[in-house]
N, C-alpha and C positions, 0 to 999 in steps of 0.2 A: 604129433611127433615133436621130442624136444629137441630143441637142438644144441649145439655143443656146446656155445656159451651158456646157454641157459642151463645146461646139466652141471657146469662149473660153478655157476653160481650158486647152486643147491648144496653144493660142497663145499661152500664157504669162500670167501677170497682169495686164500690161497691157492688154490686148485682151480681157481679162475686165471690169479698171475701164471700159474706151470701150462696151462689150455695157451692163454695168448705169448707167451714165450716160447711156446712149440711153432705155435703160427706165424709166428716173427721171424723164428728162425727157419721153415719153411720160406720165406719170404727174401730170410738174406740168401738164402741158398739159390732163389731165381734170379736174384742181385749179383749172385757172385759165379753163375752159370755160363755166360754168353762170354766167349771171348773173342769178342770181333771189335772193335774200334768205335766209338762213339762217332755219329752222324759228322762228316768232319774232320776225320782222325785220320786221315790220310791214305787211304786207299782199304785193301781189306786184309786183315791178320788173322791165318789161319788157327794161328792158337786160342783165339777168342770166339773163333766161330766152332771150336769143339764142343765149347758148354750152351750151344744158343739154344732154345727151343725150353718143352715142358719138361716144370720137373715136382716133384711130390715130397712132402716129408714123410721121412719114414712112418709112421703115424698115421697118415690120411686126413690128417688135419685140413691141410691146407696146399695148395697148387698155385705154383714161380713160373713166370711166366720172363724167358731171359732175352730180350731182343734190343740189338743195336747199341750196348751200352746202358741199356735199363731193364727195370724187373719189378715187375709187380707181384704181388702175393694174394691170395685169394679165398676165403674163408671156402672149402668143398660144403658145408651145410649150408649154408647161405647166398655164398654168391659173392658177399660184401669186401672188400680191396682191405685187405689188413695191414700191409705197408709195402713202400713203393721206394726206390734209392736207384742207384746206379750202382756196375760189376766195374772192374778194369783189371788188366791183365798184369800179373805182378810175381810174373817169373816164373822158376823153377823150382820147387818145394828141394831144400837144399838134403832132406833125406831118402825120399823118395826119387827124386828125379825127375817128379811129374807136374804138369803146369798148376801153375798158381792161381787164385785169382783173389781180390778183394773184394769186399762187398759193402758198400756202404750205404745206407735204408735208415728211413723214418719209421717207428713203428704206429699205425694210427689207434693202435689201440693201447699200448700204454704212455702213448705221446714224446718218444725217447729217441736221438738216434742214437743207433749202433753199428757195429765194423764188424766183419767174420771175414778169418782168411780161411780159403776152402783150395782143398785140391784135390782134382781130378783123379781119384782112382782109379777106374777106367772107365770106359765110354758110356756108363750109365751112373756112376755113381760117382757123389760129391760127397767128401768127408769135409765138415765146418766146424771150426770153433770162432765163438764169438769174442769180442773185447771182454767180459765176464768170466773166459773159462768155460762157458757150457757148451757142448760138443753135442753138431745135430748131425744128421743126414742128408740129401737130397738122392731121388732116384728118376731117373729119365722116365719122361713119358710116353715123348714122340721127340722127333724132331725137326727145327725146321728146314728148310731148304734144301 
């Protein structure tokens, strides 16, 4: 079985950068999930623990993992950490009404960081755009606590 970079790559590099920029963005999306307070942050804020726990890009690319102020990303075909940043809580999305969050993540596979503000659509779903303009998804898995 091939796997999903591998099947990118057969595609050329291009279609390798669009595979790990889905996964990236998978990735700031578990960055930008958990709205709870970083270890430290002074007690526990409800608005940060709405986004904490698993979430998936729409795709199935890849699975965010939002806990405590950080978030890892996670290749589903592999297994392998595709990029890793911290979320923090960054308001109220001034037309929706719905919380904020930022997200700011290393991508380890095209060695970049990047920022996506995302907001809470509702309890399962995370609308992202990145500093670029490219606009992902994230959808709950599970959640924690």
């Amino acid at each position: 079985m091939i796997t999903t970079m591998a099947k990118a790559r057969e595609h050329g590099p291009k279609r390798a950068r669009r595979t790990a920029a889905l996964a990236i963005g998978a990735m700031a999306l578990s960055g930008c999930v958990a709205l709870t307070p970083p270890p430290g942050g002074g007690g526990t804020d409800g608005r940060l623990r709405a986004v904490e726990g698993t979430w998936t890009d729409a795709s199935g690319v890849a699975t965010a993992s939002l806990v405590n102020g950080r978030f890892v990303n996670v290749a589903n075909d592999t297994g392998n950490r595709v990029a890793e940043g911290t979320y923090t809580y960054a308001g109220r999305d001034p037309v929706t009404g719905q919380p904020s969050i930022t997200l700011s993540f290393f991508s380890l596979l095209r060695e970049t960081r990047i920022r996506a503000n995302c907001v809470l659509q509702n309890p399962n779903t995370l609308n992202c755009t990145n500093d670029s303009g490219q606009q992902f998804q994230l959808l709950r898995r599970s959640r924690i606590g």
